[in-house]
C-alpha positions in Angstrom: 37.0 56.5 -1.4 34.1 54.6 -1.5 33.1 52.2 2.1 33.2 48.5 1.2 30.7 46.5 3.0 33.0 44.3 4.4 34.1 46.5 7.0 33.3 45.9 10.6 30.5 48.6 11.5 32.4 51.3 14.3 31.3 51.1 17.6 27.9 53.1 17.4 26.8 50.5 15.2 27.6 47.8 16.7 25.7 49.3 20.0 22.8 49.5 17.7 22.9 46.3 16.1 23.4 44.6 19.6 20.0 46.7 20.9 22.1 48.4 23.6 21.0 51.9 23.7 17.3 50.0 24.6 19.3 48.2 27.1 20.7 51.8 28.6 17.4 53.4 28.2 15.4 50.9 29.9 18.0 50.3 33.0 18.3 53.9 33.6 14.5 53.9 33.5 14.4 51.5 36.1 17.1 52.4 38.3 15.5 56.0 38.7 12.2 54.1 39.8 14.3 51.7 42.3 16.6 55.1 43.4 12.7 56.7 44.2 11.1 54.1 45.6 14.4 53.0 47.9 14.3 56.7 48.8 11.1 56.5 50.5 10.5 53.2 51.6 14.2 51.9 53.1 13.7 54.5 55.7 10.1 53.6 56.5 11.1 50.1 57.5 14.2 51.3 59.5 16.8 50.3 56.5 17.9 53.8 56.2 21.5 52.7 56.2 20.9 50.5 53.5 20.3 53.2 50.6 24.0 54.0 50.0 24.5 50.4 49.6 21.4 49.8 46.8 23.4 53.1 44.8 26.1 51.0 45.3 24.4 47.7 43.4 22.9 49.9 40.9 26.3 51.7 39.9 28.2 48.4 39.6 24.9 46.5 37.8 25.4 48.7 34.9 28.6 47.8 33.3 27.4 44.1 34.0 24.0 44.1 32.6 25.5 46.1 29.2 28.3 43.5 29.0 25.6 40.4 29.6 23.3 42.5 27.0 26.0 42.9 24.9 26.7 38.7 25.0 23.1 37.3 25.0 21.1 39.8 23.0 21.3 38.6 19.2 22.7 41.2 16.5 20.1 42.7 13.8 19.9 41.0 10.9 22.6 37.9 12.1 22.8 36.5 9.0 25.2 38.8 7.5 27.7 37.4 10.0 30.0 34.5 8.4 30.1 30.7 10.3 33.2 31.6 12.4 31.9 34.9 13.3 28.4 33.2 14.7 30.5 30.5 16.5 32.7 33.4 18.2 29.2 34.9 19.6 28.0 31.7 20.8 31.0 30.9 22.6 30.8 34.4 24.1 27.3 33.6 25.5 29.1 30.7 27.2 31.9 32.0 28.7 29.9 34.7 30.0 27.7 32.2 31.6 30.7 30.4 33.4 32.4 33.5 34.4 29.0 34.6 36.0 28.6 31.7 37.9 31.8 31.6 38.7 32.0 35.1 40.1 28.5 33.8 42.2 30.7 31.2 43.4 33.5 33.3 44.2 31.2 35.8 45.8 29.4 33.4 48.0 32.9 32.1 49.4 34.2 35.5 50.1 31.0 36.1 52.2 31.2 32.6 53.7 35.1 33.7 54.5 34.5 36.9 55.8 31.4 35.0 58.5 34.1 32.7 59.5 36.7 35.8 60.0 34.4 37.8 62.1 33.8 35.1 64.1 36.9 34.4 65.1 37.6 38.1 65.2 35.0 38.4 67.7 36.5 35.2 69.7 39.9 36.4 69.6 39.1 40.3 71.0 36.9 38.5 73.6 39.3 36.4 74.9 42.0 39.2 74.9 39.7 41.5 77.2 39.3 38.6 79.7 43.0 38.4 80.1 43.1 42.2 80.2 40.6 42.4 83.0 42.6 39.3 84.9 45.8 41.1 84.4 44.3 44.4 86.0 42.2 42.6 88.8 44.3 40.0 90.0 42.4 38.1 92.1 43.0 37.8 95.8 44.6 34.5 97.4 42.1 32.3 99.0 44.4 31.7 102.6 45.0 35.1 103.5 45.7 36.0 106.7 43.6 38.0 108.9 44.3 41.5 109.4 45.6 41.9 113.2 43.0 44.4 114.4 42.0 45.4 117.7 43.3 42.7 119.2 46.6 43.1 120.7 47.3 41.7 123.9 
């Protein structure tokens, strides 16, 4: 059976035509250089802790940036693509760009949130160890009688 060329190209293609595998290639590239140079600087500067969390960044940055390169990087060839099909892609591009900002948005009000939970956090555990301490140490009445010492008559 002969292949029409009207047939959607499989997935392979479709990475090719959207210049992934460069995208792949050149973000594993530079996440080696980031993983070597994070290796032996962080700790230099006293950021030690701080490597597990730039694996962290560079494990999760890779779906996105294949999913942004996927929307924004133009197809070989995009001519062959009908009127509908190049509106579909634009409007990709677009969505993508409000979903982004919106995740920016989302992400700075989590962080914002969490601040504002901490503090309050911290507040509420101080304040509980205060009346922990007053509950243990009750303090002494001010008119207290003196004890009767050596002076009985």
């Amino acid at each position: 059976m002969a292949e029409s060329t009207d047939d959607p190209p499989g997935f392979f293609a479709r990475l090719k035509q959207h210049h992934l595998y460069t995208v792949v290639v050149v973000y594993a590239v530079v996440a080696g250089f980031v993983v070597q140079f994070a290796s032996r600087a962080l700790p230099a500067f006293g950021w030690g802790g701080m490597f597990p969390a730039i694996i962290i960044i560079l494990i999760v940055g890779f779906p996105v940036t294949v999913v942004l390169a996927w929307t924004f990087i133009r197809p070989k060839d995009p001519n062959k693509y009908s009127h509908w099909q190049k509106l579909h892609w634009k409007l990709n591009a677009s969505v993508s760009v409000i979903v982004v900002a919106a995740a920016v948005v989302s992400g700075v009000f989590a962080w914002h949130l969490d601040q504002r939970h901490e503090a309050h956090l911290t507040a509420t555990q101080a304040a509980a160890q205060v009346a922990a301490l007053a509950a243990a140490h009750p303090a002494a009445p001010a008119a207290t009688a003196a004890p009767a010492s050596a002076t009985s008559d």
